[in-house]
N, C-alpha and C positions, 0 to 999 in steps of 0.2 A: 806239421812243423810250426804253423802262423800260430795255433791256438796252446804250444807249449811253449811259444814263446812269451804268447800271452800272461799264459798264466806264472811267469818268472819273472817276470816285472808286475805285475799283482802282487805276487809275492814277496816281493823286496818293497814295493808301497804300504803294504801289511803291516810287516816289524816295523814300520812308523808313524804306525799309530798308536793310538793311547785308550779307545774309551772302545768301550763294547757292550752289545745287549746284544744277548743269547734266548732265544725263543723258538717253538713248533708250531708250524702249521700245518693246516690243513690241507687239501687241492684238490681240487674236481678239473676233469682233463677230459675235450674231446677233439678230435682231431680228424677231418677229412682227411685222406690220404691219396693226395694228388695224384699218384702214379705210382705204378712199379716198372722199373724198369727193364726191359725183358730184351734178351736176343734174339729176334728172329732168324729163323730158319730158312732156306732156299725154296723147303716146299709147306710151308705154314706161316702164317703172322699171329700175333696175340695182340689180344687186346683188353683193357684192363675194364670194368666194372665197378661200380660205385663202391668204396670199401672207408672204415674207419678205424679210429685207433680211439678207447675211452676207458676211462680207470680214477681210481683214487690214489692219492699221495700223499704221505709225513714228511713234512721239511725237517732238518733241525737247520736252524739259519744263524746267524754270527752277523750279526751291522754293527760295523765301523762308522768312522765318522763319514768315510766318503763310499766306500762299496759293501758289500754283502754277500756272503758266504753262503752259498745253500749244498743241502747233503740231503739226499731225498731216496724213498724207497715207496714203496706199496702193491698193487695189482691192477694190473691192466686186461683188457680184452681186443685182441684185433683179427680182422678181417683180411682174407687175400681170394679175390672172386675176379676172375677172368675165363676169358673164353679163346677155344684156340681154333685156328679156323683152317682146315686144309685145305691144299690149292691143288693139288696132282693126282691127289689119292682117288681109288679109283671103287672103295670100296666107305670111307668114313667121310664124311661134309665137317662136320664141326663135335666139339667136345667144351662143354661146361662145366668147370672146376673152380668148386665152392670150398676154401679152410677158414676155420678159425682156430684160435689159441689165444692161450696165455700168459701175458708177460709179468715177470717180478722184474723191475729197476731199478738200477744201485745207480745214481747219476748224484756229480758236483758240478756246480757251475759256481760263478759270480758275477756281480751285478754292479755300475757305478751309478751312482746316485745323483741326481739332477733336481735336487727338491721332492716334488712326489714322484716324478716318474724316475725312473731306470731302466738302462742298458745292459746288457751282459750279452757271455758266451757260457756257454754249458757241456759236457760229455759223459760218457757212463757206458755201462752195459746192459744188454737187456735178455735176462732167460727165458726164452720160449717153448710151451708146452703145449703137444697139438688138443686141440678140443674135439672137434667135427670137422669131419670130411665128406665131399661127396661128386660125384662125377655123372654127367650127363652125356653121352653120345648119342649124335645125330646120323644115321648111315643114310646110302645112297640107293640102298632098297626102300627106304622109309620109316624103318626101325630106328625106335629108341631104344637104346639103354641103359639105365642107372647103377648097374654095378660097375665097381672100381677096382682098378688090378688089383687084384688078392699078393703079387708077390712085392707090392712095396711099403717098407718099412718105413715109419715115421720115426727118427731122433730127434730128442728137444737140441737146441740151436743156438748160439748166440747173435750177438748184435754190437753193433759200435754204433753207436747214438750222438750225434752233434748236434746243437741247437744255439739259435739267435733268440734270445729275451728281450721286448719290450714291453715295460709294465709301466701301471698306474697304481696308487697308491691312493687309497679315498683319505677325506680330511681327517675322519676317526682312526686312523691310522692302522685301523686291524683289518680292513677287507684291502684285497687287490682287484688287477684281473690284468691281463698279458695275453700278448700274441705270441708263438715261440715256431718261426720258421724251421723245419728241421732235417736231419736226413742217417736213415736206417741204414747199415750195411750190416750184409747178412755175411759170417763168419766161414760161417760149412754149407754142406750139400744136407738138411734132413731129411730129404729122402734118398732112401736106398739105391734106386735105380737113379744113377748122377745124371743123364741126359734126361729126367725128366723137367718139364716146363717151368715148374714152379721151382728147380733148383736154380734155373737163369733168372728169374727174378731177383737178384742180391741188394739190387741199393732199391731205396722207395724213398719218396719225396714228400711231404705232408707239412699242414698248418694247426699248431696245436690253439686251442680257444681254452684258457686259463681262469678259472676261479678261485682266489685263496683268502684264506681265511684264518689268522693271527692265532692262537690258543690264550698266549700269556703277551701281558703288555707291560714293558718296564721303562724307562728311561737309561738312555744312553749313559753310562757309570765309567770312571775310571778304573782301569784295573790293577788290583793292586801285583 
């Protein structure tokens, strides 16, 4: 609700403006991914594993006199690696479950402008395609083992994607770089068997490290 509010009065500051420079950029994106947020169970805890989110991105961007329009797409790659620990069980100790996948992102934000630096809010979707998977169990005999249930299904997935923008804007005017707090919520269950663990992972929490890079450089122009 706060950030369509937002973007509604954005939008009414928009239509009054007058000058506009239209350009693409580039973006190089990596992103630790603070956490995922999981439900534990009565007879298990999880716990999460060092994981990232990194990819390339096309801007096309719109700067106004006072904010900035971005509309951005490209490929990403990310990680979800945690470990589930059971407490009762009398037969399994722990389970280590490694995914990765693939995201395409259709995301718009905008930005107000403070000289070099900028502010914004951003949102979008994100499609996810699984990569690799893999599963480690620890039993209570001593036995390891690395196959993973044969009967669950992988479905690509989506995402609602929010973020906070802080950028800097170097004096040549064509490179940036930004911080972009942010937060994933996962849409559906993609896998098959819905009580598994990694289906209660939905929201994840992460800090994006921004690189971009201008393509074309014009002067703010009126429009006719």
């Amino acid at each position: 609700m706060i950030f369509v509010l937002m973007f509604n009065i954005i939008g009414a500051l928009y239509s009054q403006e007058t000058k506009s420079n239209k350009y693409f950029t580039l973006e190089i994106d990596y992103s630790p991914v603070l956490v995922y947020q999981f439900e534990n169970s009565v007879d298990a805890d999880v716990n999460n594993d060092y994981n990232f989110l990194a990819g390339l991105k096309i801007n096309y961007e719109i700067e106004r006199q006072y904010f900035i329009y971005h509309f951005s797409t490209g490929f990403m790659y990310n990680t979800k690696d945690f470990s589930v620990n059971y407490l009762d069980s009398k037969t399994i100790i722990k389970k280590d479950q490694d995914y990765s996948f693939f995201k395409i992102p259709f995301l718009f934000g905008v930005s107000y402008k403070l000289n070099n630096y900028s502010i914004g809010i951003g949102t979008g979707v994100m499609l996810n395609y699984f990569n690799e998977h893999k599963c480690i169990s620890y039993y209570t005999d001593g036995n390891i083992s690395g196959l993973f249930p044969s009967d669950l299904e992988f479905n690509p997935f989506g995402e609602i994607y929010y973020n906070l923008n802080v950028s800097y804007t170097f004096p040549n005017k064509r490179i940036s770089v930004a911080i972009q707090p942010y937060v994933l919520q996962n849409l559906s269950n993609p896998l098959f068997y819905s009580n598994s663990f990694y289906n209660r992972g939905k929201l994840s929490y992460g800090i994006n490290i921004v690189f971009k890079l201008k393509v074309n450089k014009n002067k703010l122009e009126d429009e006719k």
